[in-house]
C-alpha positions as CSV (number, residue, x, y, z in Angstrom):
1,X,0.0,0.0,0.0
2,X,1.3,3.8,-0.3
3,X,2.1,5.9,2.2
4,X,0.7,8.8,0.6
5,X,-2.6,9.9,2.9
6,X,-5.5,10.0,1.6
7,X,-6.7,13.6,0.8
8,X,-10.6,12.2,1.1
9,X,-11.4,10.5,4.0
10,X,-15.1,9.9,2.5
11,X,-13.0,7.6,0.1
12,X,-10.6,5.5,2.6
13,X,-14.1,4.5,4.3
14,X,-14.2,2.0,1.2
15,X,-11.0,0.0,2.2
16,X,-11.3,-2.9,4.3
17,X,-12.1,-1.7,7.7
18,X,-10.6,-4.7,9.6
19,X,-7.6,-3.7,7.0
20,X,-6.3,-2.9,3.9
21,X,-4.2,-6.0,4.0
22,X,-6.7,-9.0,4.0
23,X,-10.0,-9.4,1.4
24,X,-13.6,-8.5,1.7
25,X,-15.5,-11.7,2.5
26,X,-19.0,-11.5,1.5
27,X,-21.8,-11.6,4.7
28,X,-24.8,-12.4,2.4
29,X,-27.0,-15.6,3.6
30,X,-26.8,-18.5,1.6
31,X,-30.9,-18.6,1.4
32,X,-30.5,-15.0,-0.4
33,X,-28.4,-17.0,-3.4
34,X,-30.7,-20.2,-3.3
35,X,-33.9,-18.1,-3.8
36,X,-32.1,-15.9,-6.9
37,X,-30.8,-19.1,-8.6
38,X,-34.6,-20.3,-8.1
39,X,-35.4,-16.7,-9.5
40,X,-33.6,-16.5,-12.5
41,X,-34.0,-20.0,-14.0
42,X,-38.4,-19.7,-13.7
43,X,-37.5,-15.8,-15.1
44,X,-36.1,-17.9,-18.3
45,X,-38.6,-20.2,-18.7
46,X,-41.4,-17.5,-18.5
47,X,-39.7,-16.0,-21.3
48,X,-39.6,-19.4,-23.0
49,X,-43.1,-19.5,-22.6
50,X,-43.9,-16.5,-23.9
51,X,-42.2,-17.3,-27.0
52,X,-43.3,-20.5,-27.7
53,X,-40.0,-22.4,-27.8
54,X,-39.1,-25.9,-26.9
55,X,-36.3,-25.5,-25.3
56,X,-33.4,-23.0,-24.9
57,X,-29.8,-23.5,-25.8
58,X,-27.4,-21.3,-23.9
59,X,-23.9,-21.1,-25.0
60,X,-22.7,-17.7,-23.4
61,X,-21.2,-18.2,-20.3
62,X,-22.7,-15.2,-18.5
63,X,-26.6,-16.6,-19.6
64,X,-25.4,-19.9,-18.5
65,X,-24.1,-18.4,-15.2
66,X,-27.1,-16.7,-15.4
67,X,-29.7,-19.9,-15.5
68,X,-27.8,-22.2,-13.0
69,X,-24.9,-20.2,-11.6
70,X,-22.5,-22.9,-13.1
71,X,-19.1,-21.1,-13.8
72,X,-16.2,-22.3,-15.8
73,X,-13.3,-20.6,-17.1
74,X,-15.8,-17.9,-18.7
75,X,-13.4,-15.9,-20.4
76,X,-11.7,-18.8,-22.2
77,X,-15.5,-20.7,-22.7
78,X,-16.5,-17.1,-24.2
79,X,-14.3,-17.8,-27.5
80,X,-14.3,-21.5,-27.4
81,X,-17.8,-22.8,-27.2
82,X,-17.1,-26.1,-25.5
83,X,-20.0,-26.7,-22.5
84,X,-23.5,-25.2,-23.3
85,X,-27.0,-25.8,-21.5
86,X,-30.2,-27.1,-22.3
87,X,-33.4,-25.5,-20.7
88,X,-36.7,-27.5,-22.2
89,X,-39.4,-26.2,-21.5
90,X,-41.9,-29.1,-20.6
91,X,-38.3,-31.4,-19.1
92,X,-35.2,-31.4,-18.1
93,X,-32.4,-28.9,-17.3
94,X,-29.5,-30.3,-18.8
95,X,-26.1,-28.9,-18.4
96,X,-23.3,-30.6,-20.8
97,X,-19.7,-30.2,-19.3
98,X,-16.4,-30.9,-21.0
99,X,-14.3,-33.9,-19.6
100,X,-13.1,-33.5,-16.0
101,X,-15.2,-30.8,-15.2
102,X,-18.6,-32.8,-14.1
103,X,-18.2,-31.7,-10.0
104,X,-18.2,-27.7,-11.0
105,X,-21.6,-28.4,-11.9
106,X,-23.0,-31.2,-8.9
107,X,-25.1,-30.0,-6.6
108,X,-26.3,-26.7,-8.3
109,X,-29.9,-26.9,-7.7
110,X,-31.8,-25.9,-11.2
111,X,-29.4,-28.6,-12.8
112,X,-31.9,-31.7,-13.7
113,X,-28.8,-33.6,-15.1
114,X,-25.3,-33.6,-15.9
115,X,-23.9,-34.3,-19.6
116,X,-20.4,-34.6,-21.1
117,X,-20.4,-32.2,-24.3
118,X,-19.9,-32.7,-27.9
119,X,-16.7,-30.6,-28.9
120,X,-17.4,-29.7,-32.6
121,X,-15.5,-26.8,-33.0
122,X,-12.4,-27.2,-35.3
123,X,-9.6,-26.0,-32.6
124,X,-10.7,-29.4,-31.1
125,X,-12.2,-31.4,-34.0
126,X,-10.4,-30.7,-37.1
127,X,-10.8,-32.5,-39.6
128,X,-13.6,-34.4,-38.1
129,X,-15.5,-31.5,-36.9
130,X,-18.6,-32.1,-39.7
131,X,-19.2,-35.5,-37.9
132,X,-18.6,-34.5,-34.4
133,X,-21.5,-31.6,-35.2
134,X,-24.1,-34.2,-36.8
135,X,-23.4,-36.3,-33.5
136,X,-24.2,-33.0,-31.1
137,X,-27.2,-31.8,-33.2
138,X,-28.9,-35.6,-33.3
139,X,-28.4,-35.7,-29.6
140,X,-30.3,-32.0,-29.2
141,X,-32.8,-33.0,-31.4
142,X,-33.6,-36.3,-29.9
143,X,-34.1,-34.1,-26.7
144,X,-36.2,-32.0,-28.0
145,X,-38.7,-34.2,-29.7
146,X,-38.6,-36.5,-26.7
147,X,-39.9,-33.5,-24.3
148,X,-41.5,-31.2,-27.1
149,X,-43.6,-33.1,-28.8
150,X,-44.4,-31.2,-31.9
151,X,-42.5,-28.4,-31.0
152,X,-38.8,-28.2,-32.4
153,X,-38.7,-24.7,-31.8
154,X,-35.2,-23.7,-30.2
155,X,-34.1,-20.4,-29.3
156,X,-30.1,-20.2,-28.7
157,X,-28.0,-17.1,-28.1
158,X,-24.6,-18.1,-29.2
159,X,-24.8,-20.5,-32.1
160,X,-21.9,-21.1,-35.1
161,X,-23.2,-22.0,-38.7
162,X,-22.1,-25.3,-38.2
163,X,-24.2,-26.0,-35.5
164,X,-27.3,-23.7,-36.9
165,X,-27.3,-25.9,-40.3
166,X,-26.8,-28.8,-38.5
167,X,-30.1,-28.3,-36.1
168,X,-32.0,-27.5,-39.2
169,X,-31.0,-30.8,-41.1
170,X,-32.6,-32.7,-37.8
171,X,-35.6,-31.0,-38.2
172,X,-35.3,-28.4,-35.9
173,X,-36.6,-24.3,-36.0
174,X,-34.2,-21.8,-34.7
175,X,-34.7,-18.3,-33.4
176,X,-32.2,-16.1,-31.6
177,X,-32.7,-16.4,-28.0
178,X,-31.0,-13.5,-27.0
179,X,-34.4,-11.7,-27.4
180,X,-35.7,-14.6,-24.2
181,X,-32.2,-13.9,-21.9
182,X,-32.2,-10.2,-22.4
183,X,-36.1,-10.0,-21.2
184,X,-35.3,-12.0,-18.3
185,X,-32.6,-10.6,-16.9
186,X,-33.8,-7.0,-17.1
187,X,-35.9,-7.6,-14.4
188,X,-33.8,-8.4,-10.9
189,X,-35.1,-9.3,-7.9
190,X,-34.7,-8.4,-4.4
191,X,-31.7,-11.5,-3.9
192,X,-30.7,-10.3,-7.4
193,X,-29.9,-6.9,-5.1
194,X,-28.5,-8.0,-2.5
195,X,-26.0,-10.0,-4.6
196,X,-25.3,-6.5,-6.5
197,X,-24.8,-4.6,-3.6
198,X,-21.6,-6.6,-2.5
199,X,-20.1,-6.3,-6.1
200,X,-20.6,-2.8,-5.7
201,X,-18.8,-2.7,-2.4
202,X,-15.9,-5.1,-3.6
203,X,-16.2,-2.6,-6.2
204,X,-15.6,0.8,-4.3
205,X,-13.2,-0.6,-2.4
206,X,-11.2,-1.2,-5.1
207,X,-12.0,2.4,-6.6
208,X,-10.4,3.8,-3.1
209,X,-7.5,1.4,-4.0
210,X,-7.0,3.5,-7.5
211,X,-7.7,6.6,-5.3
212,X,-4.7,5.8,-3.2
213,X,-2.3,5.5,-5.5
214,X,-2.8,8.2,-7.5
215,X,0.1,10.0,-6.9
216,X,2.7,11.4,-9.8
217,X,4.6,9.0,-11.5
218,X,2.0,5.9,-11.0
219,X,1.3,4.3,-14.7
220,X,-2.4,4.2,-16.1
221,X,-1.7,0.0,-15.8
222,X,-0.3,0.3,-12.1
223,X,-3.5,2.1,-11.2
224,X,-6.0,-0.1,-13.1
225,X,-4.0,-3.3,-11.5
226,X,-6.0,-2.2,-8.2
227,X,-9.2,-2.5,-8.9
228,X,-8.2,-6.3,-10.7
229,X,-6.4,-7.1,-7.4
230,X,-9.2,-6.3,-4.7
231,X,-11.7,-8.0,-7.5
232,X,-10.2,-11.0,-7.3
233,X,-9.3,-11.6,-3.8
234,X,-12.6,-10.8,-2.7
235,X,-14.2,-13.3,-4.4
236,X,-14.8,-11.8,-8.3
237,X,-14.2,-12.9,-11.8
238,X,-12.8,-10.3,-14.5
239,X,-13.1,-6.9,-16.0
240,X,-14.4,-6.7,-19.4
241,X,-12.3,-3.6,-20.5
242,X,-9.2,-1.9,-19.4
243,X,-10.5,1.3,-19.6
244,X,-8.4,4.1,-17.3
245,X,-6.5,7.0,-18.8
246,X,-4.9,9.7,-17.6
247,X,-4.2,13.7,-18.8
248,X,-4.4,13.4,-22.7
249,X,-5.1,9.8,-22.5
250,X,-8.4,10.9,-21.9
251,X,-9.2,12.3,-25.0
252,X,-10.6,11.1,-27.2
253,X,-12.4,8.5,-24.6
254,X,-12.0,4.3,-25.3
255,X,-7.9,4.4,-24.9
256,X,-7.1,1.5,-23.0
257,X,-5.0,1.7,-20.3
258,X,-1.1,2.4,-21.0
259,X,2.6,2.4,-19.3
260,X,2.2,6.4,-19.6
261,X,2.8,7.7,-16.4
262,X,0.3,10.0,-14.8
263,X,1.2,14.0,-14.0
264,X,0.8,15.4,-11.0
265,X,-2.6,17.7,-11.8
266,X,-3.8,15.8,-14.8
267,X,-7.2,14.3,-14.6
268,X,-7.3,10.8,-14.3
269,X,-10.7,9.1,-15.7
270,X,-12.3,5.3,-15.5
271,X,-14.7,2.9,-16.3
272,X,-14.5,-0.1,-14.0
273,X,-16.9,-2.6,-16.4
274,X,-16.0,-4.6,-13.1
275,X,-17.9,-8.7,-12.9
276,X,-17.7,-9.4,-9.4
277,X,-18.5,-11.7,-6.6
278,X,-21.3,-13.8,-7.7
279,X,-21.5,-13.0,-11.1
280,X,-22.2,-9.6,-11.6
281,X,-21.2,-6.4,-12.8
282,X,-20.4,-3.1,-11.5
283,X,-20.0,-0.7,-14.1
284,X,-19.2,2.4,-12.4
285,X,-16.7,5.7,-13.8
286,X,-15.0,8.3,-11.8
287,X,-12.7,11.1,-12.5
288,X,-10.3,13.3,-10.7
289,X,-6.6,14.5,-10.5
290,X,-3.7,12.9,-10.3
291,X,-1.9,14.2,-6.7
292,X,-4.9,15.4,-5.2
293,X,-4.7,18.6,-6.6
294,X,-7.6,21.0,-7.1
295,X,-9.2,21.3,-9.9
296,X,-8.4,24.2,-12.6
297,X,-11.0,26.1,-14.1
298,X,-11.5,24.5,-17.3
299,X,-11.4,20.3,-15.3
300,X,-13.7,22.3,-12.9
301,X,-16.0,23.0,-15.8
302,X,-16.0,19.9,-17.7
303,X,-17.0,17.9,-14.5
304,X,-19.9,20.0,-13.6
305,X,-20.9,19.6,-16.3
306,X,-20.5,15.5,-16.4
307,X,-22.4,16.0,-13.3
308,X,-25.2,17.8,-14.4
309,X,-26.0,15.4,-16.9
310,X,-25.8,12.3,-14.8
311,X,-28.1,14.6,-12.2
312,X,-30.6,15.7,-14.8
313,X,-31.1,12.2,-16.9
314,X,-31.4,10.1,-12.8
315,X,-34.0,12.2,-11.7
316,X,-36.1,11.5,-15.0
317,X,-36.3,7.9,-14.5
318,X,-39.3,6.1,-13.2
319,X,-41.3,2.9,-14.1
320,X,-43.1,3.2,-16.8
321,X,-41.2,5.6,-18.7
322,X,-40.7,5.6,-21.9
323,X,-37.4,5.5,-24.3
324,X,-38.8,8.0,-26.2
325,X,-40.4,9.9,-23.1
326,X,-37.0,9.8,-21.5
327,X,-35.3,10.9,-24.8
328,X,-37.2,13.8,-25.1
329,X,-36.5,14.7,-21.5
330,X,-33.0,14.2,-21.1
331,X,-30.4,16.3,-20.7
332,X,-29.1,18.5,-23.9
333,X,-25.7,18.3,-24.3
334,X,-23.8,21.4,-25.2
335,X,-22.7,22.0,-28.8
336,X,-19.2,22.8,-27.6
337,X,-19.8,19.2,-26.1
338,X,-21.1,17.4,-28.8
339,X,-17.9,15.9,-30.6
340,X,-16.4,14.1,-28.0
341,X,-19.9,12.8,-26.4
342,X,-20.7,9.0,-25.0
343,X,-22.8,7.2,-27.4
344,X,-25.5,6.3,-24.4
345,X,-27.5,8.2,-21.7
346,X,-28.4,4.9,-20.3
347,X,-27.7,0.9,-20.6
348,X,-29.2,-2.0,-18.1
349,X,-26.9,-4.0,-16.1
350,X,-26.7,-7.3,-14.0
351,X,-24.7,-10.2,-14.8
352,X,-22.8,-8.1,-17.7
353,X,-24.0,-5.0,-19.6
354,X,-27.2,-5.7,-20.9
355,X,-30.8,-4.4,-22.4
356,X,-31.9,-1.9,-22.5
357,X,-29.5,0.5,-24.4
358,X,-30.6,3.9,-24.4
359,X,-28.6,6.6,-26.9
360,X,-27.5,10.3,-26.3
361,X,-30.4,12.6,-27.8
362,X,-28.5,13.4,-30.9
363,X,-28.2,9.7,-31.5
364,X,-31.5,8.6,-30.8
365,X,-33.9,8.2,-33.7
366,X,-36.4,6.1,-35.6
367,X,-33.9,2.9,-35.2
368,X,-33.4,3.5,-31.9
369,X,-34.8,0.6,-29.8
370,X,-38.6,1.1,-28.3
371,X,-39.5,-0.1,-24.7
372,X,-40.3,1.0,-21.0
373,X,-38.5,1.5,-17.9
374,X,-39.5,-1.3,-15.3
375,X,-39.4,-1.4,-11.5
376,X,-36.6,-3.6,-11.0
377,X,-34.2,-3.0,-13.5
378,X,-30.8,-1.2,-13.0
379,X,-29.4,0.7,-15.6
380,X,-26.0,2.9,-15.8
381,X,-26.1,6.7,-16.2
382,X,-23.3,8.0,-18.1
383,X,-21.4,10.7,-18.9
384,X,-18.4,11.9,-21.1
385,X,-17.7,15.6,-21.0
386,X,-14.7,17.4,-23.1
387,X,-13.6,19.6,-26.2
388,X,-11.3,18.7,-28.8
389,X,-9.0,20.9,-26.4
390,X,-9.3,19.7,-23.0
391,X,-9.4,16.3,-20.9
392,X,-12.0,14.4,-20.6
393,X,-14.2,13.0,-17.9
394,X,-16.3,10.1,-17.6
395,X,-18.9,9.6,-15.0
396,X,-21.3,6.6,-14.5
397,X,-23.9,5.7,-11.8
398,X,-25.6,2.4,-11.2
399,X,-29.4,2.9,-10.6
400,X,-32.3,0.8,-9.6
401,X,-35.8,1.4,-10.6
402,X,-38.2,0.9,-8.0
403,X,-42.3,0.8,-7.7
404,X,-42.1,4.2,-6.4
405,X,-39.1,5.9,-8.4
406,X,-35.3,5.1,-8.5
407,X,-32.3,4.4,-5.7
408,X,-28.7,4.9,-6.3
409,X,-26.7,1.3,-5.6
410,X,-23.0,3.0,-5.7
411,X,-22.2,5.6,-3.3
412,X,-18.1,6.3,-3.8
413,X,-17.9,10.4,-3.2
414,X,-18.1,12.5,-6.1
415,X,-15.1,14.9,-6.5
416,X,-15.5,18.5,-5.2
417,X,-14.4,20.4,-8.3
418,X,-13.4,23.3,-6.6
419,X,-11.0,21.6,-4.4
């Protein structure tokens, strides 16, 4: 740890108070993750319902995390499609493992059964990947007209051509199922919360790590190495981007994180895209200067403004709002602003960054997705504030709807921008 104080108390409350030294150990009830499993598997087969599908074939490991909280090497099962699950909808539960990997699965309570998968892919299959896909479709198929009946509708989120023609030749329908695990997980429920809130804490505490340390002569990678190390000693999986900049770095925004080292004064910006404990995401930004210093004039303008936005397009939100209401609402973003804006005012988040994705208003327009704000969905307000001249900052907040309006999950201290 440094020895440099903290200049913000409000942010050293987020470190560890038994001590910086040791991890955060989670004190939700085991109940409170038995009733969301339960929660999130009926949420998918409602959705199934709705749509008429025989069963539902999950290849991403976030859905599949998702429907039986069954997690194995997600980043590496993200690009090489090796286990998948089977939800029918009048059977079975099936979840098909790759060799050796069977006990990762036992036990998990919405899994009906255990199966070893079919590797068709080429990186494992080769030459013989045409049979190896035949076998896996005849053995999906046989599954689904044993427990469908008529039906051979299957919905699938993550499916190569290979496997799509090969579905098709046993007499199968398919239909993207991304439609079926977006709808469900939009809504959370209160265990879906609870689970949240601790990502969020492992979260901040790992922001007040990259508060710490940000003294003169740190490195943009340095810094974001914090936030991965309290992630995953308390418990969480992996961050989706490496997205922390500092001083010119900034702008224009989506520069990953470099060996640059930050200057004293220069504003130092970030967007955690953080999955946690339990699966889920924190997707928080913050910005402010490197050293502690106050803010000048023109980083003093930049993030009130940043703030004003996020201020203005929260206090709009409230179930039953529209996209469009909300569009025509929202906040108006400067002209001097306009070049160096975020693409969205708002996106929905749980196990990953999800639906729905709201744009900026000079982005939104007749293609721009329709829908309705729910009770019991959180979605992210952002913000990106600069000129082609200055820095940049980036703000985000993590808000859930409620019955009776909205609450704020994160709570890490905005900056005071005159110092």
């Amino acid at each position: 740890m440094s020895s440099t104080p903290f200049k913000d108390d409000r942010k050293r409350a987020y470190l560890n108070a038994d001590g910086a030294d040791k991890p955060l150990i989670s004190p939700v009830p085991g109940d409170v993750l038995d009733r969301a499993r339960a929660y999130r598997l009926s949420r998918l087969r409602r959705e199934m319902a709705k749509h008429d599908v025989a069963a539902l074939l999950l290849y991403d490991p976030v859905n599949i995390r998702y429907a039986f909280d069954c997690s194995n090497m997600p980043v590496w099962t993200a690009h090489n499609p090796i286990r998948h699950a089977l939800i029918l909808a009048d059977g079975p539960a099936i979840m098909f493992e790759f060799a050796g990997c069977f006990h990762l699965s036992e036990g998990l309570p919405g899994i009906d059964e255990i199966r070893p998968s079919t590797a068709w892919f080429f990186m494992f299959s080769g030459d013989k990947a045409e049979g190896e896909t035949a076998k896996w479709a005849a053995e999906i198929a046989d599954l689904v007209r044993l427990h469908g009946g008529n039906n051979r509708r299957i919905a699938g989120d993550r499916l190569d051509p290979p496997g799509h023609t090969a579905l098709l030749a046993q007499g199968c329908q398919i239909s993207d199922g991304t439609e079926i695990t977006e709808a469900a997980r939009s809504i959370k429920s209160p265990d879906e919360i609870e689970l949240m809130r601790w990502t969020l804490r492992v979260c901040e505490a790992g922001m007040a790590r990259i508060y710490e340390h940000s003294i003169p002569g740190v490195t943009e990678r340095e810094l974001w190495a914090h936030l991965h190390f309290e992630n995953a000693r308390s418990g969480g999986e992996w961050l989706e981007t490496k997205l922390l900049t500092c001083g010119p770095n900034t702008n224009p925004w989506y520069s990953e994180c470099s060996d640059r080292p930050c200057k004293e004064g220069e504003m130092i910006a970030f967007d955690t895209d953080m999955i946690g404990p339990y699966g889920y995401c924190a997707d928080l930004s913050r910005s402010w200067t490197c050293g502690y210093t106050a803010m000048t004039p023109a980083q003093a303008d930049i993030y009130r403004t940043a703030r004003d936005q996020i201020e203005h397009n929260t206090g709009l939100l409230w179930p039953g709002l529209s996209f469009e209401e909300f569009n025509a609402k929202s906040w108006r973003i400067p002209d001097r602003f306009i070049d160096r804006r975020y693409s969205l005012a708002i996106h929905g988040v749980g196990m990953a960054d999800e639906w729905p994705c709201v744009s900026l208003h000079p982005d939104f327009n007749e293609r721009s997705a329709s829908g309705n704000f729910e009770a019991g969905m959180v979605v992210c307000v952002e913000s990106l504030i600069g000129t082609e001249s200055t820095e940049c900052v980036k703000l985000e907040t993590q808000v859930l709807i409620t019955d009776s309006g909205i609450e704020r999950l994160d709570t890490f201290p905005w900056e005071r921008p005159l110092g």
